[in-house]
Each structure stands twice: as structure tokens, then as C-alpha cells.
N, C-alpha and C positions, 0 to 999 in steps of 0.2 A: 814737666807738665803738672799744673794743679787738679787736684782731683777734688772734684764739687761733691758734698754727699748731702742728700736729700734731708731737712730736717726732721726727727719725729715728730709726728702728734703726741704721742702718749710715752711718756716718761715714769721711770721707777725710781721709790724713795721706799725707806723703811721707818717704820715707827711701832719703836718697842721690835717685838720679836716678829712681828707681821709687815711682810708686805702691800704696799698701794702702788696703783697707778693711777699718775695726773693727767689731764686730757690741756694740753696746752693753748686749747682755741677756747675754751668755754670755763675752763679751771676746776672743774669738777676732779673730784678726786673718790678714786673706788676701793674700795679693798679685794686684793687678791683670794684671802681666804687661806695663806700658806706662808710658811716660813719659812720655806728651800729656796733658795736665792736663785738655782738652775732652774728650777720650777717656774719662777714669777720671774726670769727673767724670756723665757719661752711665752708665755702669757701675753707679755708687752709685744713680743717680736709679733707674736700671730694677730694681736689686735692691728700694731701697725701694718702689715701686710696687707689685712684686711680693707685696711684705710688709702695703703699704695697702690694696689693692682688698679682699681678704676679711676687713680686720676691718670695713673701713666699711661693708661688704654687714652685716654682723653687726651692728652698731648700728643701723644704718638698719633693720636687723628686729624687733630688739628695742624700738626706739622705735614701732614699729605695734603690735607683740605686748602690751606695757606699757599702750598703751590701754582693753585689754578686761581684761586681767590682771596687775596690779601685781608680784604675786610670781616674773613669766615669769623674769628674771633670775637671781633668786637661787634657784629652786626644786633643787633638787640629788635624784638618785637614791636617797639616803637616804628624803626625804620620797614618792618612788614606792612605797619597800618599806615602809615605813608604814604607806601609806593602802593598799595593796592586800593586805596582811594583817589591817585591818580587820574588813571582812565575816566573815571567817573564825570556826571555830567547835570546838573538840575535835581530837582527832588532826589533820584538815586545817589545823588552824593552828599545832597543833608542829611538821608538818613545814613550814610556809613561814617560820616562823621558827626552822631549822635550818637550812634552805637560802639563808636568807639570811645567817647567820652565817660563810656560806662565805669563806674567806680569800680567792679570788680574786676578789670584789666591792671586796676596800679600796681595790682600784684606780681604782674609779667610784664609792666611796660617796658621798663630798664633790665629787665634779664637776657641776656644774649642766649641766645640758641642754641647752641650746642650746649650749655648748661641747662637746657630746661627739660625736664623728668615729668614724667606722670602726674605726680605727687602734685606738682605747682599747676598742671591743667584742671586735676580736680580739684584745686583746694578754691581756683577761680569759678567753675562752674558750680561749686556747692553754695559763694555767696554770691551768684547769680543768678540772670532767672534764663526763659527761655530765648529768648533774642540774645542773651550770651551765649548761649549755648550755638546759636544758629552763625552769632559773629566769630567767634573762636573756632568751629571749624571751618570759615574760609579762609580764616588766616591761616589756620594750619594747611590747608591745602596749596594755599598762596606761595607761602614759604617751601612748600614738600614740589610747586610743579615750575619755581625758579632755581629751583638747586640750593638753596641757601640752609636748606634742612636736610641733612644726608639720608636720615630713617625719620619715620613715623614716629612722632611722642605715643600717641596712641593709637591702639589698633582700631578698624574700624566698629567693629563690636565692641569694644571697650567702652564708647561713646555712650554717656548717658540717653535714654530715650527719652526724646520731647514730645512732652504731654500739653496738648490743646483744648483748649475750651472753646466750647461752640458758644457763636455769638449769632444772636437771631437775626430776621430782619425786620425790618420797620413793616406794620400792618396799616393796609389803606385810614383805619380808622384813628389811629395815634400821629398817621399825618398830616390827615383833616385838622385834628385837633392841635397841632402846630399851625398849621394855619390858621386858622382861625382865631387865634391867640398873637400870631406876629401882625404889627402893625408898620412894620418896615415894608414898604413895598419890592422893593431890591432882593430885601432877606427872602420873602416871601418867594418873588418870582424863581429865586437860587435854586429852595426846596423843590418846587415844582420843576422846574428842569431839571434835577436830579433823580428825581420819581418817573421823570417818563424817557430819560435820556440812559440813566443807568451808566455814564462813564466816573470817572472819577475823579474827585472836587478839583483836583486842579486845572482838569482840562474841562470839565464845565464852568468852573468862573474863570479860561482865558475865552470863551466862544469870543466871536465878533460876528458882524452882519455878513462876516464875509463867508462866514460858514454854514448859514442859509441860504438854501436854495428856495425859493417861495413857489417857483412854476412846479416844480415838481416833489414838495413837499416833504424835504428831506433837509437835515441837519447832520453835519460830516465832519471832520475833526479829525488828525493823528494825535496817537495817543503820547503824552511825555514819557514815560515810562518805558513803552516796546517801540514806538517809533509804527506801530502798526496803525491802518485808517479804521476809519470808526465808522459806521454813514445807517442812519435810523431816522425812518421814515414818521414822520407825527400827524395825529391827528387835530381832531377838532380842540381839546383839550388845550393843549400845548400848544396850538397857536393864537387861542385868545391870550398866553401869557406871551408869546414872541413878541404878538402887536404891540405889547405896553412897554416893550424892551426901547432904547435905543434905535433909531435905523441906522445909525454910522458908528463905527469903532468899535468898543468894548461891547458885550450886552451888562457887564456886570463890573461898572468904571473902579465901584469899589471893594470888588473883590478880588480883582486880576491882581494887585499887589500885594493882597495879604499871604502871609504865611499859612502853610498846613496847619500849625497851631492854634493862629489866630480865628479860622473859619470851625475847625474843631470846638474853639471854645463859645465861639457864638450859638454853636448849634446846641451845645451842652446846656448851655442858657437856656433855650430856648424850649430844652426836654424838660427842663426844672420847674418851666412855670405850667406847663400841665402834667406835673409829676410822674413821668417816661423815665423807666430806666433801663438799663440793657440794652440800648441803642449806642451807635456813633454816626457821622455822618456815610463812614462805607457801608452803613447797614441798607441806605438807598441803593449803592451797587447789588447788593443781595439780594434787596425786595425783585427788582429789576431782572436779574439771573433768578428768580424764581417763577414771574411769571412768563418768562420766555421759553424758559422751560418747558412747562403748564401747555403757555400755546404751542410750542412745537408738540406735546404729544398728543393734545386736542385734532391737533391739525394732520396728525396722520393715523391714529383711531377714531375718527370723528364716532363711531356707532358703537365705542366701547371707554366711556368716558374715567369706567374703572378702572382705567389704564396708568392715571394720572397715580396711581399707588403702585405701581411698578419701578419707576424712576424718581425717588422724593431727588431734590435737590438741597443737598445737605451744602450747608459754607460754614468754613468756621474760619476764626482770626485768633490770633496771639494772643494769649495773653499771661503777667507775671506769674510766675512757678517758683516757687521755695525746691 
């Protein structure tokens, strides 16, 4: 029977009357500090030791793990962001294959899993911002609730804390003055249905005629996102802008194809030429959830209007973090 024996890392040489050890993966070469051979040859033994227990814990696991799962080895967090962008469906899956395109993942794409440490979570999180932070722990949950991860990289405390920046919302009077400024009628009527409609840009530029109800004066939609309905009743406001819509098919022929990016950058435009900043176009959803707000608690304090200081309606949105 051949007997296989493990190679060192760390080798002993001498030079002159003192001991060194080589480190055979990287070449660095240390001094022991002695010149008793027994001495520095204990030294080398306990560094390698040090170096053996936890790969042979690692083999020794992955030879149980390999049992039930042959691919445990070689699975790498590439094949995590994969499979867990799968399921996904419409906007929810541009953005997790945006977020996943994040530069600060190259670091872990190609690392298989059961080799990945602490160390390599944070060193991804510290040159990322907070939307890595937010993608990285699904993945790690991804991974932790298909079995493909035995234990936790990290614990949940250990988890850096995501810090958010509050983004305001758009004031009736900064969107007058978008108005009044846009000469695209289309553009124009967009903002305006996003102001009194309050969903969000995608499902306000796919509306059709067919999600007017004109008898009863209601505008209705499911949302792409939760798959939940939407149905808000408009006034006078909003239906001198329905009128100039379309009556068949799209209300918004060229905006139903554009990308989230594309209508974002229109709108940015659009802040720039009446110099608005601090705005996006979700900031419409927030004006919207503020003054609904507003009236729901007008509407049930009607004789105690100081009420409206009791419930502020705070929204905040993401934004990059060092």
C-alpha cells in the first residue's frame, strides 16, 4: 500500500548559524530567531499544523457534503446569482440582473462556497455601496435556504448596517414649473398622471383606454411589481389631461417601450432646465403617499387639523454609501 503524505507549506533551511522558514506558496522566507535545530524544527511543525487542521476540517466536509451533492465543491456564487434570478419576472428581474452586474461581486463571482470566509464578504461590502449590501444578503440567504451553504458566512449581527438617505418629494410648485417648461405634450401629460395617479413609472406609461373607466370616474391598473390592483378615482384635474390622451390603446404610445432608464433620464432633463434637484421620478410616488396621507387624517380629525403633525409621512429611497 502507497502511503500519500500531505505536502508542507512551510519548509526549514539554515543559513549561517540561524534558522529560516520558507513559506512555499508565496516564497517569503522568515527567520526563526534560533539556532537549535529541535527548536526550529517544532516551529515549522506548529506553523504547518496550524496550516493543516482547517483545510483537513474542509475536506473532511466536503467529502460528507459530496454525498448527497456532487456539485457542493465546485458550486461558486456565480451559479447562486443565476439560479436566484430565475424565478424572476419584468422590472423585478432587470433590477437583479443590474445588481448583479455590480463590480463589487468580481470579487466572489468565481469563489465556490464552501471556501468563502468572512473576510471575502466584507472585503465585497466595504468596496460597495448599499444595494450590495442589500444583494449580497439575498444571496447569502439564497444559498443558506437551498442547502448549498452548510453554515452562515456571517452572522446576522455581523451584517453591516444600511444607512439611507432620505429623498424628498416633489412640491406642487417645482412641478408646475416642469410644466410649464415642457413643451412635449406626451412628456407633459406623463408628469401630470404621475402627480395625481401616484403609481409607479412603469405602470403609469403602460395605462391604455382600457383602464379608464369614464362612467364612474376611476382609473385602475395592477401593479407590475406586487401583481396587486391599483383603482383611484380622479377629478376634474386629471380628466382634462385623460381627454387629450389617446382613446384607443396606449395612453402613452411612446413611453410604454421605454426603459426605466430611459424615462428617468427624460425626467432628469427635465429637472435641469428649471434647475430641481433632489428629485427623481419616484419622488411623484412620494408626493402622492404624502398627500393621501394628509387626507386620510384630515378626513378622520376633520376639527383637529393639528393632527396632520402627529403622523408626518417620512419615504426615503437608496442611495450610494462608501
Amino acid at each position: 500500500m502507497q502511503r500519500i503524505q500531505m505536502k508542507s507549506r512551510y519548509t526549514l533551511f539554515r543559513r549561517g548559524q540561524v534558522f529560516y522558514c520558507q513559506d512555499s506558496t508565496t516564497g517569503q522566507q522568515t527567520s526563526l530567531r534560533t539556532r537549535d535545530e529541535a527548536e526550529a524544527r517544532t516551529l515549522v511543525h506548529s506553523k504547518n499544523e496550524a496550516i493543516r487542521q482547517p483545510v483537513l476540517n474542509l475536506q473532511i466536509a466536503r467529502s460528507y457534503l459530496s454525498a448527497s451533492d456532487p456539485q457542493v465543491a465546485k458550486r461558486t456564487w456565480r451559479v447562486v446569482m443565476d439560479e436566484m434570478g430565475k424565478p424572476k419576472r419584468g422590472p423585478t428581474q432587470i433590477r437583479h440582473d443590474r445588481g448583479m452586474r455590480d463590480a463589487a461581486f468580481d470579487l466572489i463571482r468565481d469563489l465556490p462556497l464552501l471556501e468563502t470566509q468572512a473576510h471575502h464578504f466584507l472585503h465585497v461590502l466595504s468596496v460597495g455601496t448599499v444595494s450590495t449590501n442589500m444583494f449580497l444578503v439575498r444571496l447569502h440567504n439564497f444559498a443558506l435556504q437551498t442547502n448549498w451553504l452548510p453554515w452562515p458566512i456571517l452572522a446576522k449581527k455581523r451584517w453591516p448596517k444600511l444607512i439611507f438617505g432620505e429623498k424628498r418629494a416633489i412640491t406642487s410648485d417645482e412641478h408646475q414649473a416642469i410644466l410649464a417648461r415642457e413643451e412635449n405634450p406626451e412628456k407633459r401629460a406623463y408628469f401630470e398622471s404621475r402627480w395625481h395617479l401616484g403609481g409607479a413609472q412603469t405602470d403609469i406609461a403602460s395605462l391604455t383606454s382600457e383602464n379608464i373607466d369614464w362612467q364612474n370616474r376611476i382609473v385602475s391598473f395592477h401593479r407590475r411589481k406586487t401583481g396587486t390592483p391599483s383603482i383611484v378615482r380622479f377629478g376634474d384635474a386629471l380628466e382634462r389631461v385623460l381627454r387629450e390622451l389617446p382613446r384607443f390603446g396606449p395612453l402613452f404610445p411612446h413611453f410604454i417601450d421605454k426603459p426605466e432608464t430611459d424615462r428617468s433620464r427624460i425626467f432628469r432633463l427635465a429637472c435641469r432646465r428649471v434647475k430641481i434637484s433632489g428629485v427623481t421620478l419616484h419622488s411623484y410616488r412620494y408626493s402622492w403617499a404624502e398627500r393621501a396621507n394628509l387626507a386620510a387624517i384630515l378626513s378622520a380629525s376633520p376639527k383637529k387639523p393639528w393632527g396632520i403633525l402627529a403622523r408626518p409621512c417620512t419615504v426615503r429611497i437608496q442611495e450610494r454609501h462608501k
